[in-house]
C-alpha positions as CSV (number, residue, x, y, z in Angstrom):
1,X,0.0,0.0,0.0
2,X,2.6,2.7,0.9
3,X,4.4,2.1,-2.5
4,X,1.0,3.1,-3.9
5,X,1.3,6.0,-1.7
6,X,4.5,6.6,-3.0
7,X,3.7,6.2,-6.8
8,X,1.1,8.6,-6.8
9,X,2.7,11.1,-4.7
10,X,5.5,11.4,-7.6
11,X,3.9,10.8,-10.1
12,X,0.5,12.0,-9.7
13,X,0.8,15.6,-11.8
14,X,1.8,13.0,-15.1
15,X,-1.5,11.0,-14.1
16,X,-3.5,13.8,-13.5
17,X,-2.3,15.8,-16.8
18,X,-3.1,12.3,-18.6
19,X,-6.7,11.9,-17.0
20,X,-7.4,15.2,-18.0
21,X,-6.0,14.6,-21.9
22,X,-7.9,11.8,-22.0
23,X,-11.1,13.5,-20.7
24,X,-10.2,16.5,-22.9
25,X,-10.3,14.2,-26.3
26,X,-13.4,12.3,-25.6
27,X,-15.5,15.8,-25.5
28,X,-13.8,16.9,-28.8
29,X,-14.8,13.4,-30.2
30,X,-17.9,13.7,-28.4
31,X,-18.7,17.0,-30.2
32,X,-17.0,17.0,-33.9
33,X,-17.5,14.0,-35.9
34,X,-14.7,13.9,-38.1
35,X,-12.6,13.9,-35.3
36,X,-14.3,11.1,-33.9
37,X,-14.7,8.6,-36.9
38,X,-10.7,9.6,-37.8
39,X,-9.8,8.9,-33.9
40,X,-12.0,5.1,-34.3
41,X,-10.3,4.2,-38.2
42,X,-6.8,5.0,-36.4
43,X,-7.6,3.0,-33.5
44,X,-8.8,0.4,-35.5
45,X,-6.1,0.1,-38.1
46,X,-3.8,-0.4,-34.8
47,X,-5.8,-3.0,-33.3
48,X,-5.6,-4.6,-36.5
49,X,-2.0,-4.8,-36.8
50,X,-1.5,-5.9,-33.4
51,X,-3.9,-8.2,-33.8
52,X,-2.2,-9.6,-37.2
53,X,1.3,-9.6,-35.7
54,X,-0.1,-12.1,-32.5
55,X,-1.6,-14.0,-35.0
56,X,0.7,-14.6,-37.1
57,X,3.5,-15.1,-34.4
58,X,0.8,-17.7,-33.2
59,X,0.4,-19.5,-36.7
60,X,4.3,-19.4,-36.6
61,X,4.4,-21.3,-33.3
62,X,2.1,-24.0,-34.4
63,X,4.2,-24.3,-37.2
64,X,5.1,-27.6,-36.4
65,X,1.8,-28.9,-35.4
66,X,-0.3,-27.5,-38.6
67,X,2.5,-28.9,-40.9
68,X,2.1,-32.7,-38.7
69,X,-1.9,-32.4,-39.5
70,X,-1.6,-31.8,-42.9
71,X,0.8,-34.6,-43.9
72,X,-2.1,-37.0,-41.7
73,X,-4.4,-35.8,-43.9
74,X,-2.4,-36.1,-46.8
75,X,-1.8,-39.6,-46.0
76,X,-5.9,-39.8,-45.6
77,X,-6.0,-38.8,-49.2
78,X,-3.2,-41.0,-50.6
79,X,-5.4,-44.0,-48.9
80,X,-8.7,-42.9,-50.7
81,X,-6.8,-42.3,-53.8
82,X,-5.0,-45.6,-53.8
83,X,-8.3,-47.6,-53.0
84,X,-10.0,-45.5,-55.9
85,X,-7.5,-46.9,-58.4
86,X,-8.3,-50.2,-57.6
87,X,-10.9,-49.9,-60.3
88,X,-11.2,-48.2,-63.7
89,X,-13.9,-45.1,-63.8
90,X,-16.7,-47.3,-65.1
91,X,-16.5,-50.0,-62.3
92,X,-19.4,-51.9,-60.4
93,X,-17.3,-53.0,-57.9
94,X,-18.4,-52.3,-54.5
95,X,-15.9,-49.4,-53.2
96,X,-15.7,-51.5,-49.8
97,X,-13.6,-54.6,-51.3
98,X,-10.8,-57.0,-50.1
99,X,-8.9,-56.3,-52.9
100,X,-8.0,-53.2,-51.0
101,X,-4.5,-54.0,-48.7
102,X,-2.4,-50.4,-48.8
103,X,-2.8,-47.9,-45.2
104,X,-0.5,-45.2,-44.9
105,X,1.7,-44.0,-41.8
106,X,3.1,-40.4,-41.0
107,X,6.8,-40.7,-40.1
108,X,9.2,-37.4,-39.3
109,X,12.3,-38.3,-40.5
110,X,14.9,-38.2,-37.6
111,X,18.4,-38.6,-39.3
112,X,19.3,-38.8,-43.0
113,X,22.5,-39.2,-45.7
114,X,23.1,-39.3,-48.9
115,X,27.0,-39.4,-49.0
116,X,27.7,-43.0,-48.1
117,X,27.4,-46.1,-50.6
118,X,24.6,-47.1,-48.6
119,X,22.4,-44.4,-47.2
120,X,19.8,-44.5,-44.1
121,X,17.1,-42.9,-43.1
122,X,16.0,-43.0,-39.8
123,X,12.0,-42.4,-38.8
124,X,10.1,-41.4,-35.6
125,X,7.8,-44.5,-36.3
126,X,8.7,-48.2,-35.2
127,X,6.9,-51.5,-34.2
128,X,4.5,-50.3,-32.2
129,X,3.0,-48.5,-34.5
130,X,2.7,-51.7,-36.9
131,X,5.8,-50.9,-38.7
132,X,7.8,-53.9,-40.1
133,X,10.8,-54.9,-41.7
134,X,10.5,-55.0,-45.8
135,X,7.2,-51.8,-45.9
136,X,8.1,-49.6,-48.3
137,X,8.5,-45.6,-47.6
138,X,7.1,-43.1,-50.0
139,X,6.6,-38.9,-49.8
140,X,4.5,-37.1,-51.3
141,X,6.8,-36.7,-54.8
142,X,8.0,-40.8,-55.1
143,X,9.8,-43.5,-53.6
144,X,12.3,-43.0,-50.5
145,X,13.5,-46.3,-49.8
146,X,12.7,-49.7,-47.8
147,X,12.6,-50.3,-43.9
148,X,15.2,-52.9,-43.1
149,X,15.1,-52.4,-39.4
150,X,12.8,-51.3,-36.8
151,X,12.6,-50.7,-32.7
152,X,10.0,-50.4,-30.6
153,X,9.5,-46.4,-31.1
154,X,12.1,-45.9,-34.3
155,X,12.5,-47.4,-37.8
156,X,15.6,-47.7,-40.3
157,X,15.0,-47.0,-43.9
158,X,17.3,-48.0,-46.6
159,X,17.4,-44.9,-49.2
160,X,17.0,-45.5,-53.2
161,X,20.5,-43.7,-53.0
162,X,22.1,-47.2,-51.9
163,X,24.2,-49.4,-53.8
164,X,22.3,-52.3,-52.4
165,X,18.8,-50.8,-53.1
166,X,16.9,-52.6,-56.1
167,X,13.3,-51.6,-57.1
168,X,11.0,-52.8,-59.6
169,X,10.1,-49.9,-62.1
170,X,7.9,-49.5,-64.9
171,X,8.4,-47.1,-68.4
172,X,4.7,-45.4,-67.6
173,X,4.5,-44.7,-71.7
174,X,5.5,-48.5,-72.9
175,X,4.2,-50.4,-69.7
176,X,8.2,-52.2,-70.3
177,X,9.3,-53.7,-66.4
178,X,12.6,-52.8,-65.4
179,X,15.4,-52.0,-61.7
180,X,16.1,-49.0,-60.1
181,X,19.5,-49.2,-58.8
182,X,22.3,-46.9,-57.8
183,X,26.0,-47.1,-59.4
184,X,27.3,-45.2,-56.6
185,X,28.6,-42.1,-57.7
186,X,26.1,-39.2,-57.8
187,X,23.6,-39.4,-55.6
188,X,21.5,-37.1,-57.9
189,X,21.9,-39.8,-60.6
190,X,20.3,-43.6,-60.3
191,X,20.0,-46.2,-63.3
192,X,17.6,-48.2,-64.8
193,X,17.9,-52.1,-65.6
194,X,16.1,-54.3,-68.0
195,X,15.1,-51.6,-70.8
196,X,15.1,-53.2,-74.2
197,X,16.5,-51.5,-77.0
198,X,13.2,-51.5,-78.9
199,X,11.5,-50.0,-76.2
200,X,10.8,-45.8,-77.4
201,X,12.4,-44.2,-74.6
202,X,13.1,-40.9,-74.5
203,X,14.1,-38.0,-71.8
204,X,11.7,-36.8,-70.0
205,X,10.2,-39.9,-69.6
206,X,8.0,-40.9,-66.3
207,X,9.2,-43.6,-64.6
208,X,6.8,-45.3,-61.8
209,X,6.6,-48.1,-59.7
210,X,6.0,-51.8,-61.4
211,X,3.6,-52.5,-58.8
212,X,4.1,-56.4,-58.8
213,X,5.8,-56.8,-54.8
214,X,3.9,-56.6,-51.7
215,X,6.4,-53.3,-50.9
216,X,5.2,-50.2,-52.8
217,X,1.6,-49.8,-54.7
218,X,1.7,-49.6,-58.6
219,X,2.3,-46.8,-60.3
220,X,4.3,-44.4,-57.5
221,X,6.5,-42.0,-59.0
222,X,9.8,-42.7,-59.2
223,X,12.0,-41.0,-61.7
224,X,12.5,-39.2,-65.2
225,X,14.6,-39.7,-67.8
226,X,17.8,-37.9,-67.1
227,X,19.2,-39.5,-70.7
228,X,19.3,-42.5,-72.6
229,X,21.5,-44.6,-74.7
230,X,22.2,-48.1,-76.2
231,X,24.6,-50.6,-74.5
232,X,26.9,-51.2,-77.1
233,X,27.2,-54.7,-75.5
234,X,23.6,-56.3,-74.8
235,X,20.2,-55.8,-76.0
236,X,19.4,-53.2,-73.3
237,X,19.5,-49.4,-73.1
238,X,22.0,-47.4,-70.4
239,X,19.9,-45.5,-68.7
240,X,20.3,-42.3,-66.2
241,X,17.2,-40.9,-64.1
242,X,16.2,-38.2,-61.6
243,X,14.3,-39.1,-59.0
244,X,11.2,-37.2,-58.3
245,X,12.0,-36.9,-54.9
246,X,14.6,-34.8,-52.8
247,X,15.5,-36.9,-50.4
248,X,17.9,-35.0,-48.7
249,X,15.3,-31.8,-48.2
250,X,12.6,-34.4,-46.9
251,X,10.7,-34.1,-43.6
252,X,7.8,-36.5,-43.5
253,X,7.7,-39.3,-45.3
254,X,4.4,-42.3,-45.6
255,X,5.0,-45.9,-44.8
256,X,3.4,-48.3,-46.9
257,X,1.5,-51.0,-45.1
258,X,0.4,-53.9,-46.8
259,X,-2.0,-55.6,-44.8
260,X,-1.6,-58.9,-46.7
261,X,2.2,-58.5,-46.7
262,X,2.7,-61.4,-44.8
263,X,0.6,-63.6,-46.5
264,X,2.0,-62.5,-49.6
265,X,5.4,-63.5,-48.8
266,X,4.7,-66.6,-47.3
267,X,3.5,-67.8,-50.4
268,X,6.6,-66.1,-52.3
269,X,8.6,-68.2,-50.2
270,X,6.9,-71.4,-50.8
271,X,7.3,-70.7,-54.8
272,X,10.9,-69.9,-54.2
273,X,11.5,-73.0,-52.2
274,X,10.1,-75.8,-55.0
């Protein structure tokens, strides 16, 4: 109480003469309107930047949390997108069918290179959330790589950009099967297996995914056509992509679940084993 006192005895000429301003304005705004409709828009126009600064300092702090939502909902879409493909446009097929196996998981990726020969990737995502050994891993623009280890809370991808990655590609314009494989050298730069020579390919060309393992749906992108040239020794082209992807600038990623994995590869095994 007595530095109440105290304050006011100081500094009570400064809060008098700024009662009195106060009460001074509101009669001329009281009694000219021009003054008072000038003295509202400035006011106004204030608020309104103070008001845009919190907010966006506020969308700036949920930064993180928006951009988590969106890639959920992303993966959401991918889902309903994958399950609409299941059928062509014209279809009776019930849209509630079996034949439908692919979910998708949100993963922040946690550590990442592209410098070694072969490159990891590791994801805030592991067994507990029904990741497993062998699920692909896809973002938004095309293949990232394979999980070949996971922990209770964390997985371990193997990146495209690895010597011992191999993945079944298709040439989207000729329908023609081929490998996605890495030499080694420039991580911007992976090959492509298994195109004959009389297959038209040209630069620019889309490469997807062959669709025909229980890892990765059909047609994910992949890669384009970085050039293309005959292999003086064999029937088949050399052949240099891009991928679609930037895997060192990624953030989230989407796991591929195949609900019938298992089964799939259980009776891969038994045709491998005759």
């Amino acid at each position: 109480m007595r530095s109440i006192y105290y304050l006011l005895s100081r500094f009570y000429v400064l809060i008098l003469f700024v009662v009195l301003e106060f009460f001074a304005l509101s009669l001329i705004f009281k009694s000219h309107k021009y003054q008072e409709v000038k003295f509202l828009n400035t006011t106004n126009g204030m608020a309104g930047t103070v008001v845009g600064y919190v907010n966006g300092f506020n969308t700036f702090i949920h930064l993180g949390t928006n951009n988590k939502a969106l890639v959920e909902e992303n993966a959401l879409l991918k889902k309903q997108i994958q399950f609409q493909n299941q059928y062509p446009s014209d279809s009776n097929l019930p849209r509630n069918s079996d034949l439908y196996t692919f979910d998708y998981v949100v993963a922040k990726i946690e550590n990442n290179s592209i410098n070694k020969n072969i490159n990891y990737i590791t994801i805030n995502k592991g067994s507990k959330d029904g990741l497993q050994k062998g699920f692909g891993v896809i973002s938004s623009n095309g293949v990232v790589g394979i999980i070949t280890n996971v922990s209770e809370n964390f997985a371990l991808v193997m990146s495209v950009i690895s010597v011992k990655s191999l993945v079944g590609v298709r040439h989207k314009n000729s329908n023609a099967l081929g490998n996605l494989r890495w030499n080694g050298s420039d991580p911007n730069t992976l090959q492509i297996d298994g195109f004959s020579k009389t297959i038209p390919v040209k630069k620019n060309d889309t490469i997807v995914t062959a669709g025909f393992s229980s890892i990765f749906p059909p047609n994910v992108l992949v890669a384009t056509v970085k050039d293309v040239k005959p292999d003086e020794g064999s029937s088949f082209y050399d052949i240099n992509v891009h991928l679609t992807n930037n895997i060192s600038s990624l953030s989230y990623v989407y796991v591929v679940k195949n609900n019938k994995k298992n089964e799939l590869d259980s009776l891969q095994r038994l045709i491998n084993n005759e």
